[in-house]
N, C-alpha and C positions, 0 to 999 in steps of 0.2 A: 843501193845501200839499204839496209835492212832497218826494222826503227830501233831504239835505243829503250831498255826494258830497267825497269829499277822498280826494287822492289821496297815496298813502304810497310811501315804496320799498320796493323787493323784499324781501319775507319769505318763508322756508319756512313753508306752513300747518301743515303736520305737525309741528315745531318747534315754531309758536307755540303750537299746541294744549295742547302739553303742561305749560304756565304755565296754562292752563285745566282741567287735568286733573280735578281737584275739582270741578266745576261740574258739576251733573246738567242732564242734557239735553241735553251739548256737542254740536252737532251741525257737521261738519267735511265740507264737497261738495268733495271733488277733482274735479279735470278728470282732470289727470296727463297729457293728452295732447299731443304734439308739435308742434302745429298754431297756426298765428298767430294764428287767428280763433277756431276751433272750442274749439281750447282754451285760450283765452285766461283763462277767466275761473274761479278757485275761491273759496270762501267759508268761513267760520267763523263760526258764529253760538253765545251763548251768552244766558242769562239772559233766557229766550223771557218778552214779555207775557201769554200766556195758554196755557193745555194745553186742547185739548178732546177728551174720552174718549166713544168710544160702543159700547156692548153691543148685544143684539137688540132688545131694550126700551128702553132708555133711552140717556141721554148725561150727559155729566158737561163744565162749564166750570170752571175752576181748581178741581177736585173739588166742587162744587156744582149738584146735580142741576135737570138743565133741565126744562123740560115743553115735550110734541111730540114728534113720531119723531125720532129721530137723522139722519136726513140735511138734514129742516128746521132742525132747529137749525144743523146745519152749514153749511147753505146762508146762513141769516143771519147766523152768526159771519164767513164771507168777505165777503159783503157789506157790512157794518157796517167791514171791515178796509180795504177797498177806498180803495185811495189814489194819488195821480197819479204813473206812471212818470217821474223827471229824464231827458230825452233825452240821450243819447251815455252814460249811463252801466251798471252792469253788467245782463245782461238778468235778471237775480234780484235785486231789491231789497226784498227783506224780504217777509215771507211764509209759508207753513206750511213745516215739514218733518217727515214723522212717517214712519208707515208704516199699511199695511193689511193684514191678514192674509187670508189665504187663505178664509176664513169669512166673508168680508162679502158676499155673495152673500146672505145669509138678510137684512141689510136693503133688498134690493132687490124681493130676491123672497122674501116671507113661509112659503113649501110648502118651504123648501129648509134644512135642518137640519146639525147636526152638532154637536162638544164643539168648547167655545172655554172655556176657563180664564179669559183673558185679553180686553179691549178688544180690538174689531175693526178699531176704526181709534183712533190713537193720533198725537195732533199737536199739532208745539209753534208759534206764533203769536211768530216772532223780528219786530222792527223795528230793530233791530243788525246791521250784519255787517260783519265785517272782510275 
């Protein structure tokens, strides 16, 4: 099943956000750019279905520790996510948004070290967006 697309009038995102401000995780994609096409399209996502965290060792899914390397896991959490694009609508229809740090290099390549305090990669799993 493909998602369900409705179209609304114009909103400032940056605006709306901040009726979301409270919300951990709020994640807010501006375009900002002047362009018909290009920049046609921003989003707001909030109240993501799933977090997946991964260290050098290990991964975490809604903070419950997975078994396997962290990129397998990762690779089955998209897959598992994986659902049919609506044609004509926006080209980001739900899906991760996180970030990776500069350290994830070490789960690629295991010889490759350094301090990470923090999850290497850090991602929220939105099927909302406004």
């Amino acid at each position: 099943m493909g998602p369900a697309i409705l179209e609304l009038p114009y909103i400032d995102l940056a605006q709306a956000a901040r009726h979301f401000a409270y919300e951990p995780r709020l994640a807010l994609l501006d375009s900002a750019m002047g362009h018909p096409t290009l920049g046609r399209w921003s989003y707001l996502a909030y109240r993501p279905s799933g977090v997946f965290q991964a260290w050098r060792r290990h991964s975490a899914w809604n903070g419950a520790k997975q078994d396997g390397p962290p990129l397998a896991v990762l690779r089955a959490r998209l897959a598992e996510r994986r659902r049919e694009i609506a044609p004509g609508g926006p080209p980001f229809q739900g899906g991760a948004i996180g970030h990776f740090t500069y350290e994830p290099g070490a789960l690629f390549e295991p010889a490759l070290s350094g301090p990470s305090d923090g999850p290497l990669i850090d991602l929220a799993f939105y099927d909302t967006l406004l």
